[in-house]
MARBA-757531 format. One record per atom (N, C-alpha, C, CB): chain; x, y, z; atom name; residue in three letters. Coordinates in nm, 3 decimals. Each point is the difference from the previous one (the first is absolute). Glycine has a CB too. Example, Ala and Ser with C-alpha at 12.3 -4.5 7.8 and 13.67 -1.06 7.14 Angstrom:
2
<'A',<1.319,-0.569,0.780>,'N','ALA'> <'A',<-0.089,0.119,0.000>,'CA','ALA'> <'A',<0.090,0.120,0.000>,'C','ALA'> <'A',<-0.189,-0.117,0.125>,'CB','ALA'> <'A',<0.154,0.222,-0.197>,'N','SER'> <'A',<0.082,0.119,0.006>,'CA','SER'> <'A',<-0.077,0.109,0.073>,'C','SER'> <'A',<0.118,-0.063,-0.215>,'CB','SER'> 
This chain:
106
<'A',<4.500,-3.214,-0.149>,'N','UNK'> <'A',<-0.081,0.077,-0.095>,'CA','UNK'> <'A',<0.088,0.029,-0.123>,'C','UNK'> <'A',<-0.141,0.104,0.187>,'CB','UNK'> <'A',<0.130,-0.154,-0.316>,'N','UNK'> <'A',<0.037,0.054,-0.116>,'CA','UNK'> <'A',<-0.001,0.131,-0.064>,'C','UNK'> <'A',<-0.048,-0.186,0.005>,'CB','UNK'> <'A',<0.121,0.175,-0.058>,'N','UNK'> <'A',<0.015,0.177,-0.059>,'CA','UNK'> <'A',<-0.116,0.013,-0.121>,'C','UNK'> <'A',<0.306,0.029,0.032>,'CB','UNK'> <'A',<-0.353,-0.107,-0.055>,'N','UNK'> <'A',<-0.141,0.090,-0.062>,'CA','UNK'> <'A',<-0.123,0.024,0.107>,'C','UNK'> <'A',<0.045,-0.118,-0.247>,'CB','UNK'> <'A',<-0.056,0.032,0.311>,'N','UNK'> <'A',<-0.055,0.008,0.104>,'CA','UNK'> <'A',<-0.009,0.145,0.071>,'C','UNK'> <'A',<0.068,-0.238,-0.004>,'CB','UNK'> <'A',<0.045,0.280,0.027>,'N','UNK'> <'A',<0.069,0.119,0.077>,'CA','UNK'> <'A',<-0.044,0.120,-0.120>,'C','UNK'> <'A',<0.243,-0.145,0.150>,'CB','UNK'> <'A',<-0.243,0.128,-0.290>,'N','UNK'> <'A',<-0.007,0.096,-0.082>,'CA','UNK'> <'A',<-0.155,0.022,-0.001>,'C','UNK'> <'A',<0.226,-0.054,-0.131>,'CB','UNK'> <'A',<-0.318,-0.028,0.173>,'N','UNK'> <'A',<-0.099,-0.023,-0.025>,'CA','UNK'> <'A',<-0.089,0.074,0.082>,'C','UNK'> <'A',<0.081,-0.186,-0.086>,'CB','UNK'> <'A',<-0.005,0.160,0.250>,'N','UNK'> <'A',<-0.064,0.071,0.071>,'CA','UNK'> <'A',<0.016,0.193,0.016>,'C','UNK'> <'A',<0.012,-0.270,0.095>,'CB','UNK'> <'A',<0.126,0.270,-0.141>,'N','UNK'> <'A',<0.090,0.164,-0.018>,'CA','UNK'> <'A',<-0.101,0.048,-0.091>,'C','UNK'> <'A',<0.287,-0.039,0.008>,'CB','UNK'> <'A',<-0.309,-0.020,-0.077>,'N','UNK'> <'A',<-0.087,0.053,-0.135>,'CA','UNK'> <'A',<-0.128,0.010,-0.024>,'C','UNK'> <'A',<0.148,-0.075,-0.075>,'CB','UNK'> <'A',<-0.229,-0.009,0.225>,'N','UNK'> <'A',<-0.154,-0.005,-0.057>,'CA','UNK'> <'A',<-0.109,0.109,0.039>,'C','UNK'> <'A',<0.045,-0.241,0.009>,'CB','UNK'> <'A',<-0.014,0.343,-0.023>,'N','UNK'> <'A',<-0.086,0.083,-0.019>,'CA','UNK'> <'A',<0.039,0.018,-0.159>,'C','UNK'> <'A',<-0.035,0.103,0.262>,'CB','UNK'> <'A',<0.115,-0.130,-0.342>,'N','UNK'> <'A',<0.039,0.068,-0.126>,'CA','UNK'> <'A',<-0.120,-0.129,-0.072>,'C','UNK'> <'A',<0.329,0.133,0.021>,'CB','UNK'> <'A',<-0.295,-0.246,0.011>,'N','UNK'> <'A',<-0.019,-0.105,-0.059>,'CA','UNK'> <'A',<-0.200,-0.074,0.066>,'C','UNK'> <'A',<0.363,-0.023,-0.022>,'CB','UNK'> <'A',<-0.380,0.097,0.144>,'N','UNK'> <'A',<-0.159,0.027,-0.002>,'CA','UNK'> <'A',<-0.068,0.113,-0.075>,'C','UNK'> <'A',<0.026,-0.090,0.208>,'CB','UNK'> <'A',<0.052,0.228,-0.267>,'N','UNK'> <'A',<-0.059,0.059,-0.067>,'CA','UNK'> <'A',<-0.009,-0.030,-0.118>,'C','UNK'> <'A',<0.033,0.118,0.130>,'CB','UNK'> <'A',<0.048,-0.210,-0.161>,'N','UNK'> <'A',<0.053,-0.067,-0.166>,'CA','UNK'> <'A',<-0.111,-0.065,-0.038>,'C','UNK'> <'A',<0.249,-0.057,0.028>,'CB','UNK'> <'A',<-0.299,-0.029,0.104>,'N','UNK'> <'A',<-0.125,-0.085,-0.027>,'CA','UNK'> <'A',<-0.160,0.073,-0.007>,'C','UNK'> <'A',<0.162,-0.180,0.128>,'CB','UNK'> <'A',<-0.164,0.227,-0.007>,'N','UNK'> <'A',<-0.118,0.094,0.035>,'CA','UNK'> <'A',<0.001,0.041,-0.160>,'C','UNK'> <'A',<0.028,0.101,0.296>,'CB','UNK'> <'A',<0.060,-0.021,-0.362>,'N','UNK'> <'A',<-0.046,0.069,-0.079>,'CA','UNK'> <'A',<-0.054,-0.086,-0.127>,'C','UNK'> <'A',<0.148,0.181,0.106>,'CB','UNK'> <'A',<-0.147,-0.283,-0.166>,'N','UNK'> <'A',<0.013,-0.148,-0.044>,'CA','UNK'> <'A',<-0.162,-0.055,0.085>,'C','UNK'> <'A',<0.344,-0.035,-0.012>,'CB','UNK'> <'A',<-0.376,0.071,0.117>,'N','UNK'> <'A',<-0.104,0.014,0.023>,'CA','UNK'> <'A',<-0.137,0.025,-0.002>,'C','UNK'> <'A',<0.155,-0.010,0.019>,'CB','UNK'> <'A',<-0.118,0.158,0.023>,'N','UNK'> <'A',<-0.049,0.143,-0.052>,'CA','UNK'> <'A',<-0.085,0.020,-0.174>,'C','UNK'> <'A',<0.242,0.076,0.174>,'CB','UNK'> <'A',<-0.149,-0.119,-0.232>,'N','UNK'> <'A',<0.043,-0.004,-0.169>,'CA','UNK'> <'A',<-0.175,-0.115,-0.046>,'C','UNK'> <'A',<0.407,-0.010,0.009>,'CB','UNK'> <'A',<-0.334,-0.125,0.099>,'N','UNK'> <'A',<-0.135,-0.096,-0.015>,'CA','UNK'> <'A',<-0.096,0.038,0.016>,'C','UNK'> <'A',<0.076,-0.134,0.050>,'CB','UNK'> <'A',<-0.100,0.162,0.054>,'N','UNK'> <'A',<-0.139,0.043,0.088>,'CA','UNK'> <'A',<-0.083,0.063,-0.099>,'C','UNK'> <'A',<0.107,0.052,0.233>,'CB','UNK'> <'A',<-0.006,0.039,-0.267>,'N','UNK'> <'A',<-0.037,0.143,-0.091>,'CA','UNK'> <'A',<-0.091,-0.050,-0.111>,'C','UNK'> <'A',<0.239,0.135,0.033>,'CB','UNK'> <'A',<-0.174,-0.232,-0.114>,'N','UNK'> <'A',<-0.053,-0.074,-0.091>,'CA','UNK'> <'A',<-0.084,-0.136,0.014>,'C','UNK'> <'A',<0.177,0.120,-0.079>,'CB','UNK'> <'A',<-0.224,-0.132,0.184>,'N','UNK'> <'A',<-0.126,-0.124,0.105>,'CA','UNK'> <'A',<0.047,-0.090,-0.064>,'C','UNK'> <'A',<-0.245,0.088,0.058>,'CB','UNK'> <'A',<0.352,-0.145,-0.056>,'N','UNK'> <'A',<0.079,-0.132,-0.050>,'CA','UNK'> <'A',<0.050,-0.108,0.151>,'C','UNK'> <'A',<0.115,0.176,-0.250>,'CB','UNK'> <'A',<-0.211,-0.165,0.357>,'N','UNK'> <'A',<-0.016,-0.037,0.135>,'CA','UNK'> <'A',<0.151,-0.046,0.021>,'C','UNK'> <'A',<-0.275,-0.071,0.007>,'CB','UNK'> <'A',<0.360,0.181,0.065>,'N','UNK'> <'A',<0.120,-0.002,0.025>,'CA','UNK'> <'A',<0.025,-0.053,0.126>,'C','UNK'> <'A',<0.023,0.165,-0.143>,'CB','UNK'> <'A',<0.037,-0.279,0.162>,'N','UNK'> <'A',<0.103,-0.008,0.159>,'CA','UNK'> <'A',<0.109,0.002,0.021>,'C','UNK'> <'A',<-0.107,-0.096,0.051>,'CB','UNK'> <'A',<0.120,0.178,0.090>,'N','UNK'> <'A',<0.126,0.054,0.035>,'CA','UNK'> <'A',<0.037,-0.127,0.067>,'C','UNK'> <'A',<-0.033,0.267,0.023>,'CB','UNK'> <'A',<0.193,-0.286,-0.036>,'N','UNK'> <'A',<0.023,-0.114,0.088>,'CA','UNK'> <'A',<0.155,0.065,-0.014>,'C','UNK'> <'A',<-0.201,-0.245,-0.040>,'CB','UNK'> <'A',<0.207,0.308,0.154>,'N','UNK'> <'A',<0.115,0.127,0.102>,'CA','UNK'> <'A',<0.084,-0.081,0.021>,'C','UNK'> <'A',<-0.128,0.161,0.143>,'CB','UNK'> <'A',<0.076,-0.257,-0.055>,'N','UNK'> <'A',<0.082,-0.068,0.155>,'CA','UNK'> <'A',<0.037,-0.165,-0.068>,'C','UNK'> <'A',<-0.187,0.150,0.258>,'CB','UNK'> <'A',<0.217,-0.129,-0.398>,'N','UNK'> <'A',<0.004,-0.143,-0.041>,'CA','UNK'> <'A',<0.190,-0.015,-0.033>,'C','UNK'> <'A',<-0.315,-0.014,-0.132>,'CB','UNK'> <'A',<0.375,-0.059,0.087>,'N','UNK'> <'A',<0.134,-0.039,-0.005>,'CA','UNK'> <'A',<0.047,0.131,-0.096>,'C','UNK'> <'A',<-0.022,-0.298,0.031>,'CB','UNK'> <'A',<-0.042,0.248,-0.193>,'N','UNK'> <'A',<-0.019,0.100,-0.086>,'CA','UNK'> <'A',<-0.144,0.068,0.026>,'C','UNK'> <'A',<0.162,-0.123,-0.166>,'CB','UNK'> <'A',<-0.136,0.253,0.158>,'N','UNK'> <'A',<-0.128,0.077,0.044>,'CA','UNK'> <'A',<-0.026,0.076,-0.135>,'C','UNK'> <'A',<0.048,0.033,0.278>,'CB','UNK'> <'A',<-0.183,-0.069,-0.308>,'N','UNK'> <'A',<-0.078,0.004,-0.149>,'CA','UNK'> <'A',<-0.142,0.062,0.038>,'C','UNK'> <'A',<0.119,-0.233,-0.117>,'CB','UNK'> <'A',<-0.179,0.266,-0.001>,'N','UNK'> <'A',<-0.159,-0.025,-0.050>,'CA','UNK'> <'A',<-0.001,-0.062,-0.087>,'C','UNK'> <'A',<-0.084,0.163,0.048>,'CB','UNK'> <'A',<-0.040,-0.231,0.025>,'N','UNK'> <'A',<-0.083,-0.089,-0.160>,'CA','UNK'> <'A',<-0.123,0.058,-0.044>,'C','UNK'> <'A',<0.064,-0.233,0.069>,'CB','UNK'> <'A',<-0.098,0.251,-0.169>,'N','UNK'> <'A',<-0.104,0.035,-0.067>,'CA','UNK'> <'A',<-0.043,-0.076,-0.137>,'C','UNK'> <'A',<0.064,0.204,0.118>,'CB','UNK'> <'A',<-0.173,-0.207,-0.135>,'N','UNK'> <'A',<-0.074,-0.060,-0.123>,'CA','UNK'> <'A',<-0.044,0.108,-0.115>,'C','UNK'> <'A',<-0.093,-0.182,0.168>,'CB','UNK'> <'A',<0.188,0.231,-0.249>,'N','UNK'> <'A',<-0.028,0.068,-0.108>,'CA','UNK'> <'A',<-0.061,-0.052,-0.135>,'C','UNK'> <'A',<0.164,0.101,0.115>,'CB','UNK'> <'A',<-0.206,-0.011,-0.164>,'N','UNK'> <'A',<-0.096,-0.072,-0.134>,'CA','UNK'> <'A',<0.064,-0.002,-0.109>,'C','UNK'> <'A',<-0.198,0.074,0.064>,'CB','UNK'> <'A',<0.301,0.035,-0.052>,'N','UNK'> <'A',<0.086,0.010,-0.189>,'CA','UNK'> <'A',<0.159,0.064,0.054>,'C','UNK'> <'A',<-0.269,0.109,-0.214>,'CB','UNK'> <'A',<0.330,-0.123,0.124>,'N','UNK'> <'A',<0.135,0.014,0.027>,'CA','UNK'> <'A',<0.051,0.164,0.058>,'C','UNK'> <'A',<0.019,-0.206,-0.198>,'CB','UNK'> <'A',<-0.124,0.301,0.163>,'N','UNK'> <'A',<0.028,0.149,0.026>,'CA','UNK'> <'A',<-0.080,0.004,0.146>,'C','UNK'> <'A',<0.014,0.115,-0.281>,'CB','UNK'> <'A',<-0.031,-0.182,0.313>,'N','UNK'> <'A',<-0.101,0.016,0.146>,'CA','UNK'> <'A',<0.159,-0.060,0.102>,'C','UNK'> <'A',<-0.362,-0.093,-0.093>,'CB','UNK'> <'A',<0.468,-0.040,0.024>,'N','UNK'> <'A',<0.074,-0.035,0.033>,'CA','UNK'> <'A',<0.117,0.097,0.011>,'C','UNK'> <'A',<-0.118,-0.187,-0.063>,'CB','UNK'> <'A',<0.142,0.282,-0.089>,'N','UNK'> <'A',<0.110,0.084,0.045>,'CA','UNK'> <'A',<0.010,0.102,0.060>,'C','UNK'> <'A',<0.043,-0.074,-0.126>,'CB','UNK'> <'A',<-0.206,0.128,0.145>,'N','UNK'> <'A',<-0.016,0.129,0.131>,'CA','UNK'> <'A',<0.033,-0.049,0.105>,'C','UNK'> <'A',<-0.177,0.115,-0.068>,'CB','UNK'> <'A',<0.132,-0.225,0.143>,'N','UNK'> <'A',<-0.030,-0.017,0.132>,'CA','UNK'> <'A',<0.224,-0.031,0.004>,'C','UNK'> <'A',<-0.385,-0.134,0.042>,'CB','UNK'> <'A',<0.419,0.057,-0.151>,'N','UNK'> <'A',<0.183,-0.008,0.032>,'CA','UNK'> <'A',<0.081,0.073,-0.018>,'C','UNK'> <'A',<-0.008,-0.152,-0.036>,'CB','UNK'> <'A',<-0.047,0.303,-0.025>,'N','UNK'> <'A',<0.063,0.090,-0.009>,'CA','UNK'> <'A',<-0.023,0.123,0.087>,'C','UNK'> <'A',<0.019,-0.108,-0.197>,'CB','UNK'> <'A',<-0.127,0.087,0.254>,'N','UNK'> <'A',<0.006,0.082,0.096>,'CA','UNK'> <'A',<0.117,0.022,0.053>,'C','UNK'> <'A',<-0.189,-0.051,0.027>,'CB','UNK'> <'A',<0.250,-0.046,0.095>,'N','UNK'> <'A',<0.110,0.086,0.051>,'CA','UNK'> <'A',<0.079,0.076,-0.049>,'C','UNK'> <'A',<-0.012,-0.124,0.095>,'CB','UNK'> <'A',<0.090,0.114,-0.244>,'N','UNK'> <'A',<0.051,0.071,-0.077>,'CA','UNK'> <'A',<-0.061,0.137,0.012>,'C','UNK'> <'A',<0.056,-0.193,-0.128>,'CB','UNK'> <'A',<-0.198,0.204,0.101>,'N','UNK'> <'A',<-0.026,0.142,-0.046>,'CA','UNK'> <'A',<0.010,0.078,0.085>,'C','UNK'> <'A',<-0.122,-0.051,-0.137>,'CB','UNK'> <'A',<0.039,-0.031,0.269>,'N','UNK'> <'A',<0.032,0.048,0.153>,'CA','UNK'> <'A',<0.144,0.057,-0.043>,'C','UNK'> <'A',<-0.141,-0.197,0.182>,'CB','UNK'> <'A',<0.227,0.125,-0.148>,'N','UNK'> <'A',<0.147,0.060,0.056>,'CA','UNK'> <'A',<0.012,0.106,-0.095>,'C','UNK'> <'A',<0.134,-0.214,0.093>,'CB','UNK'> <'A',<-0.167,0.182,-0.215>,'N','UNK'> <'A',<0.031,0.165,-0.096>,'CA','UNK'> <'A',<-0.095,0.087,0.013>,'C','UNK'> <'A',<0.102,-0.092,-0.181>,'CB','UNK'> <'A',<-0.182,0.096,0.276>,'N','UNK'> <'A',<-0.071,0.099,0.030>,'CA','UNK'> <'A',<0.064,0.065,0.165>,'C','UNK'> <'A',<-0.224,-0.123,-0.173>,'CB','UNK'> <'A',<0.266,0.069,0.231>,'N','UNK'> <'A',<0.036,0.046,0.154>,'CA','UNK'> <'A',<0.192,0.008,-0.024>,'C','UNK'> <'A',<-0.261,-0.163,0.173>,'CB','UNK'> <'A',<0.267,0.125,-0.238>,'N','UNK'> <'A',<0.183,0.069,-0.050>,'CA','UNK'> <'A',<0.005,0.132,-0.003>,'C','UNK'> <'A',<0.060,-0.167,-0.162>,'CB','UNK'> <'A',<-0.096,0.264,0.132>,'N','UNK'> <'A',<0.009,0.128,0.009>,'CA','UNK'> <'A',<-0.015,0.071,0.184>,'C','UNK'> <'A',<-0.106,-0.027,-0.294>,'CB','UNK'> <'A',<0.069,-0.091,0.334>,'N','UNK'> <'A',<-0.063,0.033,0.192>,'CA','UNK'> <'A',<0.138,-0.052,0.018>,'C','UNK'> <'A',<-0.310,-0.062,0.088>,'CB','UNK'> <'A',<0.330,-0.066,-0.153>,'N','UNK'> <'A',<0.132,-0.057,0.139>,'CA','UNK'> <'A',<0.128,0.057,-0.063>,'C','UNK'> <'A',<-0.098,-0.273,0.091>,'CB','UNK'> <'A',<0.138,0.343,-0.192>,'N','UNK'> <'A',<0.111,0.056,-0.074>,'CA','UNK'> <'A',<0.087,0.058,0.123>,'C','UNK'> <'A',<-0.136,0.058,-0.241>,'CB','UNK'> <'A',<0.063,0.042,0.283>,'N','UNK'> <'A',<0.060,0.086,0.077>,'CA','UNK'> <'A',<0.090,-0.036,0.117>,'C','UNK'> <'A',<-0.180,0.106,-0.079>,'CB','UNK'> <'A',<0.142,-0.248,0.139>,'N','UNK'> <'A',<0.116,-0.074,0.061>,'CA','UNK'> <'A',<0.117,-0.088,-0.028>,'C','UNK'> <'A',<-0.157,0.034,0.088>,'CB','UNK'> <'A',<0.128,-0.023,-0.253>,'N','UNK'> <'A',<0.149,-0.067,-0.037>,'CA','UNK'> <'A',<0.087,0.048,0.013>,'C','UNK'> <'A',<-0.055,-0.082,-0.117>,'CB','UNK'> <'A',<0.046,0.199,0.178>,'N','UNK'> <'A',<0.135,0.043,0.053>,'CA','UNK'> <'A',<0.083,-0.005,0.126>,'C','UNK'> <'A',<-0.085,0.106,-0.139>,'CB','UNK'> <'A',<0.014,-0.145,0.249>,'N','UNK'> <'A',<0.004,-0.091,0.120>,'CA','UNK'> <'A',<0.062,-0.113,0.016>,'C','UNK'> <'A',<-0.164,0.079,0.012>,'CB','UNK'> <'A',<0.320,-0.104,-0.010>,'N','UNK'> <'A',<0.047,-0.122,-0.050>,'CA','UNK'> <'A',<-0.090,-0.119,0.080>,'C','UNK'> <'A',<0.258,0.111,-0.056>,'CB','UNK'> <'A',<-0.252,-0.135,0.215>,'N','UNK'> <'A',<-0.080,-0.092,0.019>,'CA','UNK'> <'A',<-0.153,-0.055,-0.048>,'C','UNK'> <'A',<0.160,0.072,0.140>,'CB','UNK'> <'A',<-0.251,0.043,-0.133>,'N','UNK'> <'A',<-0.113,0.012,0.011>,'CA','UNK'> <'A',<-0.006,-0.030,-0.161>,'C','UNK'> <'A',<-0.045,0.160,0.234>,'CB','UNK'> <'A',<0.104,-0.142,-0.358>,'N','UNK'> <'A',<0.056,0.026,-0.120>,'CA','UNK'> <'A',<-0.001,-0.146,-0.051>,'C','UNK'> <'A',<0.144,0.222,0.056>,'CB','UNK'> <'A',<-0.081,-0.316,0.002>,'N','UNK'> <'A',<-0.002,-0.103,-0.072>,'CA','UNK'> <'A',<-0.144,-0.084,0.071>,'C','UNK'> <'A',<0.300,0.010,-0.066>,'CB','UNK'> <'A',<-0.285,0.011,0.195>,'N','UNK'> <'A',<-0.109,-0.084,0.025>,'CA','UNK'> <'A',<-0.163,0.036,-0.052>,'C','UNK'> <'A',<0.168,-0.048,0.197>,'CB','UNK'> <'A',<-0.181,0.185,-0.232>,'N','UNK'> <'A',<-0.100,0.039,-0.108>,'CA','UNK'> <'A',<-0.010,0.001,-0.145>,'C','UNK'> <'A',<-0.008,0.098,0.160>,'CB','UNK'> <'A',<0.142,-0.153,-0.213>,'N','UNK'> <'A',<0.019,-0.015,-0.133>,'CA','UNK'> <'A',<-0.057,-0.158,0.005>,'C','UNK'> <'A',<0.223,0.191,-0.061>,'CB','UNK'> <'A',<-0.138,-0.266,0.148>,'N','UNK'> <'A',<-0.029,-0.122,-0.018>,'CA','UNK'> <'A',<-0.170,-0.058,0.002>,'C','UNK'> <'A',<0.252,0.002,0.098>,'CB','UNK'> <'A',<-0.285,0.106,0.057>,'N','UNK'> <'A',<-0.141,-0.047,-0.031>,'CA','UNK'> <'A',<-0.112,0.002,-0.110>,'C','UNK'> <'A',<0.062,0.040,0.184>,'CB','UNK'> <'A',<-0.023,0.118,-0.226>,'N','UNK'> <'A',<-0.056,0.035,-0.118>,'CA','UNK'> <'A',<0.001,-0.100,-0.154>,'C','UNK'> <'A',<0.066,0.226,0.137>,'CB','UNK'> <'A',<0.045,-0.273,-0.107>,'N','UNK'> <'A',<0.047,-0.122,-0.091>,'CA','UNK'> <'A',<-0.110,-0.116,0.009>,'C','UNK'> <'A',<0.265,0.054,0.044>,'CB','UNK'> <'A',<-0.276,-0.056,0.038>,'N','UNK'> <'A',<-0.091,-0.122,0.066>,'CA','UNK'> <'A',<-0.115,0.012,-0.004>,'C','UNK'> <'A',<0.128,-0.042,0.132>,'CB','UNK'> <'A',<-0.175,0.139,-0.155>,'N','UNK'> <'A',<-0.133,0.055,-0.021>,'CA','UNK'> <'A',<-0.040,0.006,-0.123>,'C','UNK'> <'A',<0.024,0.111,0.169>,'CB','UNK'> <'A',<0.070,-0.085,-0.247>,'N','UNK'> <'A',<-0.014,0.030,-0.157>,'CA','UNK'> <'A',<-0.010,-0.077,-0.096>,'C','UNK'> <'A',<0.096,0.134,0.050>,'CB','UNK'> <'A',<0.054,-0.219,-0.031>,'N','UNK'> <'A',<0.060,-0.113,-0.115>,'CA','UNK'> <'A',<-0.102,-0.096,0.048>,'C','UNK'> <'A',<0.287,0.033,-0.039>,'CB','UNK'> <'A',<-0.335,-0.072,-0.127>,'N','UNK'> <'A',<-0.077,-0.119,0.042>,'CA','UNK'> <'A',<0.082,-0.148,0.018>,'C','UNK'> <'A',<-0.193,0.133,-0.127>,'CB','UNK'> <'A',<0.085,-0.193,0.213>,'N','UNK'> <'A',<0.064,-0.131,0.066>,'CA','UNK'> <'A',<0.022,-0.117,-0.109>,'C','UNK'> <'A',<-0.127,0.056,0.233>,'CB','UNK'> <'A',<0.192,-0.177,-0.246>,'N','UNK'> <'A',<-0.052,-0.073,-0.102>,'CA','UNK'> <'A',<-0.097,-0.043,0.010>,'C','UNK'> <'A',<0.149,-0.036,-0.047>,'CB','UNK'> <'A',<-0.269,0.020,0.127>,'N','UNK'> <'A',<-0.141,-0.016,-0.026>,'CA','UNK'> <'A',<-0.070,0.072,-0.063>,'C','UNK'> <'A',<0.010,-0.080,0.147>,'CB','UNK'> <'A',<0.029,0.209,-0.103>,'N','UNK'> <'A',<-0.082,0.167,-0.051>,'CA','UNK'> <'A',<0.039,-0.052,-0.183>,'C','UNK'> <'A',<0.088,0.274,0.265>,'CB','UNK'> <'A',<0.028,-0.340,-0.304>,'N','UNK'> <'A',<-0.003,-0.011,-0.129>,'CA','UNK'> <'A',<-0.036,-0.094,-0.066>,'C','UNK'> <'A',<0.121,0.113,0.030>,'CB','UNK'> <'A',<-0.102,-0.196,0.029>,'N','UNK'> <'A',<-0.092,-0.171,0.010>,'CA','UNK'> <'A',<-0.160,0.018,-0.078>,'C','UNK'> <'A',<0.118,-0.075,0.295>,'CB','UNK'> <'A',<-0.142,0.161,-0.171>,'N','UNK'> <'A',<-0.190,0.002,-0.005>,'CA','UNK'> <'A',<-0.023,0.096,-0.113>,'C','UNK'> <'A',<-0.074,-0.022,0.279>,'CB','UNK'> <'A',<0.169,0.114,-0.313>,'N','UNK'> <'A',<-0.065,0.052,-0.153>,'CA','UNK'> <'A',<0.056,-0.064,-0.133>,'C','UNK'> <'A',<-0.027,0.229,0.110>,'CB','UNK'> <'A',<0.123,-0.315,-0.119>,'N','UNK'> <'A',<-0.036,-0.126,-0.062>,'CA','UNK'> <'A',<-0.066,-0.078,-0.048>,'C','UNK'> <'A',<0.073,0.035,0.071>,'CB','UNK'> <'A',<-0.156,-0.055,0.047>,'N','UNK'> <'A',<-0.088,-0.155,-0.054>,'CA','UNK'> <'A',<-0.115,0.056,-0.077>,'C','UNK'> <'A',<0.041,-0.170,0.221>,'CB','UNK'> <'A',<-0.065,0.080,-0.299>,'N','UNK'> <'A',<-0.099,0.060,-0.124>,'CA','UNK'> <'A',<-0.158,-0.039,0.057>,'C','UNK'> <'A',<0.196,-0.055,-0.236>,'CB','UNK'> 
């Protein structure tokens, strides 16, 4: 098993909420979203109509995480628990290079 592999699995609740929310975001906006979790790279696809329908649904996770940072703060002080919630939070937030990809394309 490879070490992203290994990061992948340590991490996927950070990196299913990353999506879900990327989801969520679609749905929201009936741009018929699929989840595809359990895939190598784990994505949504959706069919948006204009480019701002594109940068809600890829910025979501961002806003997400700057909205629930004030909840997970309080354990950065927890050295273990500390990085592995920084990191996730990381993962949740920073967009992916797709998340920047897809608000791109014209």
């Amino acid at each position: 098993m490879d070490l992203r592999r290994i990061g992948s699995l340590l991490f996927f609740p950070a990196i299913a909420l990353h999506e879900l929310s990327h989801y969520a975001a679609a749905k929201a906006l009936r741009t018929n979203p699929e989840l595809h979790l359990w895939e190598e790279e784990p994505q949504v696809t959706y069919s948006a109509k204009d480019r701002s329908e594109r940068v809600l649904v890829n910025l979501m996770p961002t806003m997400l995480g700057l909205m629930v940072l004030p909840a997970v703060h309080p354990f950065f002080g927890i050295e273990v628990i500390s990085v592995y919630i920084t990191a996730s939070w990381a993962i949740v937030t920073i967009p992916s290079r797709m998340d920047v990809a897809g608000m791109l394309v014209r």
